[in-house]
C-alpha positions as MATLAB code, in Angstrom:
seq = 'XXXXXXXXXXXXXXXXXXXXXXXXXXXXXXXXXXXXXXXXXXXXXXXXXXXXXXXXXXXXXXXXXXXXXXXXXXXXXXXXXXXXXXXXXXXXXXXXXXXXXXXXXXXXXXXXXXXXXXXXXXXXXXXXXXXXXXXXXXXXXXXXXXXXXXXXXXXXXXXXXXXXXXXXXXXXXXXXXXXXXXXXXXXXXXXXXXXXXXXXXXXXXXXXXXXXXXXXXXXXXXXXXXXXXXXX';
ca = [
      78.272   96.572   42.404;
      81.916   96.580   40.783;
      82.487   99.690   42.505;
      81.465   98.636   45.539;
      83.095   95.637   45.698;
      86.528   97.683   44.702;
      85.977  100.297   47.505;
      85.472   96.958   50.120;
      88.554   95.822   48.717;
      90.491   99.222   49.197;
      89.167   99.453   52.503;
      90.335   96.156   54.000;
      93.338   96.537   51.993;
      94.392   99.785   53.541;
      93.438   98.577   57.192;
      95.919   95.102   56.892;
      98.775   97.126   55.538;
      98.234  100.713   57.084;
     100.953  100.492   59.702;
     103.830   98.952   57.180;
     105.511  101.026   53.867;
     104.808   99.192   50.733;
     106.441   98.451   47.392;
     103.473   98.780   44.475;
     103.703   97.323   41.447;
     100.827   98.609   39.528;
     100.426   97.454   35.533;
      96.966   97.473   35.755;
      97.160  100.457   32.528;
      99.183   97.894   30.494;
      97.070   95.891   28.027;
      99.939   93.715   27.131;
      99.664   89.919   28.688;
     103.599   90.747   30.176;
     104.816   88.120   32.851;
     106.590   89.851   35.210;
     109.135   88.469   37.246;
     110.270   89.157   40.938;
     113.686   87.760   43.023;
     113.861   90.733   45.226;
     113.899   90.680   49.074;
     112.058   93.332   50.488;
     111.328   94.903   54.243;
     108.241   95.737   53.539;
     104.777   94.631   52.124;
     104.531   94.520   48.456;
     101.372   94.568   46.219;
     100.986   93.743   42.545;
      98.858   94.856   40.128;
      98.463   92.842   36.564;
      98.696   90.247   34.402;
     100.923   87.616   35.625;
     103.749   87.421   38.248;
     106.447   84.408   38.747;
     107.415   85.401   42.642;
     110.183   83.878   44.144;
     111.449   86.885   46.128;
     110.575   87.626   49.821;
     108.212   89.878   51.680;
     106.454   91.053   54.571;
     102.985   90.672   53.080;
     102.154   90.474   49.622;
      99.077   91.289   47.955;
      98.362   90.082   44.216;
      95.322   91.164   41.897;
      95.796   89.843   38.525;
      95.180   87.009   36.646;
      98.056   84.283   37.404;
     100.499   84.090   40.142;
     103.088   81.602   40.169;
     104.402   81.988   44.052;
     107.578   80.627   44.595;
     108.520   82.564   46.849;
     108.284   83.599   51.374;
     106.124   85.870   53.340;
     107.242   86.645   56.818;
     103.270   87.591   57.110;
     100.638   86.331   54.893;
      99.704   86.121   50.907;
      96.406   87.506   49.663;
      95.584   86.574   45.823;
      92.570   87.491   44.179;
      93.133   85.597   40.970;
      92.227   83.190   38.322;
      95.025   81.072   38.773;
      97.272   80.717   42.019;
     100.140   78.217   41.805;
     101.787   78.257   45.582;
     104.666   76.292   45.893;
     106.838   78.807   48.482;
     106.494   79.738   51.972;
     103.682   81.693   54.064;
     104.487   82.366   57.970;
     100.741   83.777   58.467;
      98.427   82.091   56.098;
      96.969   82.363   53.095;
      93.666   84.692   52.020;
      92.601   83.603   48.606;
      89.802   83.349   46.081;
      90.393   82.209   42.434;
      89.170   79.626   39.920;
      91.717   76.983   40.609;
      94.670   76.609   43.281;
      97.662   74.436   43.674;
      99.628   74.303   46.599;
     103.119   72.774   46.823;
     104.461   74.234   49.905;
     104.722   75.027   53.085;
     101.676   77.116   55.010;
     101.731   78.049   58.657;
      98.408   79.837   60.629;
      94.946   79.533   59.078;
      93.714   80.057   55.608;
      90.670   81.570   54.129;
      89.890   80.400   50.635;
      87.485   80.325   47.895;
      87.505   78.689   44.294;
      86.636   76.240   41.895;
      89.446   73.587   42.531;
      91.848   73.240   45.362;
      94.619   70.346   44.826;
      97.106   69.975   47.448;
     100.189   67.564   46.529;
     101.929   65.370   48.936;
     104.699   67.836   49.291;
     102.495   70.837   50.353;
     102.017   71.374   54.681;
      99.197   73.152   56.237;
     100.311   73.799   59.962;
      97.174   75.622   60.675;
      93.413   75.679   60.139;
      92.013   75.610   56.608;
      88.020   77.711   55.816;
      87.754   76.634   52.555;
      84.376   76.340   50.045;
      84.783   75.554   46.538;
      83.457   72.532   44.008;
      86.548   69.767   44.690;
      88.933   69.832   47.481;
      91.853   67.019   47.138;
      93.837   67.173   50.402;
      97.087   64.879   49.215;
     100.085   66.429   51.963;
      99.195   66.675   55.968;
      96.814   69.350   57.314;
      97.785   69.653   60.910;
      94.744   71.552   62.024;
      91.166   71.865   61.553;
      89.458   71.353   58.609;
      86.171   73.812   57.435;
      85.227   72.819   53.836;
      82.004   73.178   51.628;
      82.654   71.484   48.401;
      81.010   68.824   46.219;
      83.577   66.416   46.595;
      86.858   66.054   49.304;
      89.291   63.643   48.581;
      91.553   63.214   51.621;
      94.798   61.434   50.764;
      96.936   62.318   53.562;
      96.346   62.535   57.066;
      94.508   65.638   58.986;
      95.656   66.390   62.250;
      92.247   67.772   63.322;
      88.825   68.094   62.986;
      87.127   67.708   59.913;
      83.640   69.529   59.550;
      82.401   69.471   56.060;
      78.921   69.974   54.376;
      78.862   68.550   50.701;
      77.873   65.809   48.385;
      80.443   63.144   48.572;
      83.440   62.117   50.514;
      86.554   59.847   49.327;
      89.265   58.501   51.325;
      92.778   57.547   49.697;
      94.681   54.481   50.752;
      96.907   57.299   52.954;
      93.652   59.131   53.856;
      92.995   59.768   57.417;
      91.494   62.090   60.182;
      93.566   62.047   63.178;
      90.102   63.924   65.181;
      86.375   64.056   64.846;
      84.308   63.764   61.741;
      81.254   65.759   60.946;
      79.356   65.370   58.102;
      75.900   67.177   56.506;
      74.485   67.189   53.435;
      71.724   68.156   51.409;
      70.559   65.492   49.898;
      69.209   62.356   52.489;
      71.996   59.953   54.123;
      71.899   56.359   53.309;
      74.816   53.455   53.645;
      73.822   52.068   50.309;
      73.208   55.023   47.745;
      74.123   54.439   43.962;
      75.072   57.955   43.218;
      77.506   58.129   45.841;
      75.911   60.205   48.448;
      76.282   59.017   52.230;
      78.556   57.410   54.254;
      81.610   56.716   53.198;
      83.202   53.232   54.267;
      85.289   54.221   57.324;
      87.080   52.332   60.436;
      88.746   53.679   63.218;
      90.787   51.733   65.968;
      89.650   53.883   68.665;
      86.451   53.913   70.671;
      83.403   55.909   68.325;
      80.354   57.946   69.297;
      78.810   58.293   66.290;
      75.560   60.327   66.306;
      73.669   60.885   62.931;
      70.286   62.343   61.416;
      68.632   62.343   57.532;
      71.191   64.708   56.493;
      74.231   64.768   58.775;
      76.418   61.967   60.839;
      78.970   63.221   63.515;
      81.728   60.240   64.312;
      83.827   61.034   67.846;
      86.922   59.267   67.662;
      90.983   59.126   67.674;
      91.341   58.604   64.076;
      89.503   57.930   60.695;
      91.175   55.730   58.109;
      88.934   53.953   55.152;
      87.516   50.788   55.668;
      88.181   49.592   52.273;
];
């Protein structure tokens, strides 16, 4: 399976970054727990191979396998991080590709984003200009997603406003006093949908000021509006 899973990797790796030279960074022999650092500007895509990388150079793409990245740093492309810790708080021109335990994101994004993890916490100074694919256990969306929204998590805490549609499939969702979904709202879970459940699961109190078409079943609810605030 690990082997497989390594030559899938390899593969898909060598078909994004085939057609540009790259700059390899490969510590993957050293059994040290080294952080590296990088400041360079480079032409060309670079990949890293490690422990732990503090980034605040620039690339074309860059590609990180290890087990921390601390990205400070700009892609005129996109950032792929298979790690157990990503800390973004630079610049991406084409999106993110990620899968790790837990992600914080601090800066700027533009195009759409493919994640997986445990925890996903974006502050209110972090930008999404672009449409997020995300599945993990809690999603906290505190700075503006201007696009659409695909999440499958246990809990989404939106405290900012999305500029988009929101579908999500999970267990419970929580508006913020700046929480809001400037689009259409659909919503499915596993467990039955009820406006008064005790652990949580259902509805959540909304309001909109626009005209709603709200359609809804045992285990899903789809609102058509203009915008979706709390209606606490």
């Amino acid at each position: 399976m690990r082997t497989r899973f390594l030559s899938i990797t390899g593969i898909i790796l060598f078909v994004t970054f085939s057609l540009h030279s790259m700059i390899i960074n490969n510590f993957s022999s050293n059994k040290s727990k080294a952080i590296h650092t990088e400041t360079g500007k480079f032409n060309e895509d670079y990949l890293f191979i490690g422990n732990e990388l503090n980034f605040s150079g620039e690339a074309e793409d860059m590609v990180f396998l290890g087990k921390r990245l601390n990205f400070k740093g700009k892609t005129k492309l996109g950032l792929i991080a298979l790690c157990r810790d990503l800390i973004y708080s630079g610049s991406s021109d084409n999106g993110i590709i990620a899968a790790a335990m837990d992600i914080t994101t601090d800066g700027n994004i533009k195009g759409n984003n493919y994640v997986a993890c445990r925890n996903f916490f974006m502050s209110e100074n972090s930008q999404i200009n672009g449409n997020l694919f995300i599945g993990c256990a809690r999603l906290s969306i505190g700075g503006p997603l201007n696009g659409n929204l695909y999440a499958g998590a246990a809990e989404l805490i939106i405290n900012n406003e999305i500029k988009g549609d929101v579908s999500f499939k999970g267990r419970r969702i929580i508006f913020g006093e700046k929480g809001k979904i400037n689009g259409n709202l659909s919503y499915s879970t596993r467990e039955r949908i009820s406006k008064k459940d005790p652990k949580g699961v259902g509805i959540p109190n909304l309001r909109s000021s626009g005209q709603v078409n709200l359609t809804a079943s045992p285990y899903a609810i789809t609102i058509q509006t203009n915008d979706i605030t709390s209606g606490s």
